[in-house]
Residue frames relative to the residue before (quaternion, step in Angstrom):
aa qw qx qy qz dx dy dz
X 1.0000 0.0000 0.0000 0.0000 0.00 0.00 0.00
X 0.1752 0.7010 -0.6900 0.0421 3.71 -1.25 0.50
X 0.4172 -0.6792 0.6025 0.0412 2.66 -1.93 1.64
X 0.0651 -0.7098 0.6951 0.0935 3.67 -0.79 -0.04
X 0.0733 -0.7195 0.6902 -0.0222 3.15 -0.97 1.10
X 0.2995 -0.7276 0.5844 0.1985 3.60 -1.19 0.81
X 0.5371 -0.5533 0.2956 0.5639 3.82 -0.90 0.74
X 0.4966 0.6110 -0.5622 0.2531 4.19 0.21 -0.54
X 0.6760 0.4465 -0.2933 0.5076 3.38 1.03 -1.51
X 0.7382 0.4759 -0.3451 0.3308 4.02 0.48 -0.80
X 0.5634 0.5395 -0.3529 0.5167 3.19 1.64 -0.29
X 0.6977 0.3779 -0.2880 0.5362 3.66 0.48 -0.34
X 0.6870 0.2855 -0.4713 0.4736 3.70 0.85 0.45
X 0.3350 0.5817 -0.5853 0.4547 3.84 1.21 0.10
X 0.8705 0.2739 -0.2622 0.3138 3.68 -0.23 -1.87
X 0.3519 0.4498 -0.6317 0.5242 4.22 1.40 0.02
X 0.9175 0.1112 0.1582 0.3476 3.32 -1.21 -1.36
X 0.1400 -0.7840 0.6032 -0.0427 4.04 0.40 1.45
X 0.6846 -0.4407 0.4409 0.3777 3.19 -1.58 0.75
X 0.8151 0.3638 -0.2503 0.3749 3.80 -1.17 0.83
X 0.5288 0.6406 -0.4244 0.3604 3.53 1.52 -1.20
X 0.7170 0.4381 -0.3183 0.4389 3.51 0.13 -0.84
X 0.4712 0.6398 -0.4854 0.3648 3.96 0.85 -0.83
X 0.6843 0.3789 -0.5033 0.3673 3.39 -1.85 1.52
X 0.7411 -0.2997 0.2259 0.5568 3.66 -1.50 0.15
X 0.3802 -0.5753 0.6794 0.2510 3.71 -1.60 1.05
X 0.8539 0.1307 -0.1869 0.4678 3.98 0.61 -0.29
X 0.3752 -0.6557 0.4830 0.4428 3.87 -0.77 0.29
X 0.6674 -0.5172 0.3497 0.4060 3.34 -1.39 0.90
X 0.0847 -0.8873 0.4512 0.0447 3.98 -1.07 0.86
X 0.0302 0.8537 -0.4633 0.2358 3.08 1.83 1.21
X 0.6056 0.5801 -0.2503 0.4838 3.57 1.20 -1.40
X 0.7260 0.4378 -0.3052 0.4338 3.30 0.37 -1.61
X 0.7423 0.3510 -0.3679 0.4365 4.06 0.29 -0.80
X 0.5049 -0.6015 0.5621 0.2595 3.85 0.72 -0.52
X 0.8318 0.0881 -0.2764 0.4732 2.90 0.78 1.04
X 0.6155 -0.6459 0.2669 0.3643 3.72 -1.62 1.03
X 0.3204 0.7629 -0.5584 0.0590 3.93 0.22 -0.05
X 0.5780 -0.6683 0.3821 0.2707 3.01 -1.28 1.70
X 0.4936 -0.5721 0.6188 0.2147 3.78 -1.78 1.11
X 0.2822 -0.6365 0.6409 0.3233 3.42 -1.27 0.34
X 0.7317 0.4372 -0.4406 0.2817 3.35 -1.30 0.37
């Protein structure tokens, strides 16, 4: 499969979802949720 996007369409996904929005932990820390203190990478 291949997509081609023209810049109109890449410009209107920059201003939905700009470089960085997503940037930080993929999960919230769940030390709480299991009940106990084990160490987090990062």
């Amino acid at each position: 499969m291949t997509v081609s996007l023209d810049e109109e369409v890449l410009a209107r996904l920059e201003k939905a979802a700009p470089a960085g929005a997503a940037s930080g932990d993929r999960y919230p820390e769940m030390a709480a949720v299991r009940g106990d203190s084990a160490p987090t990478a990062g």
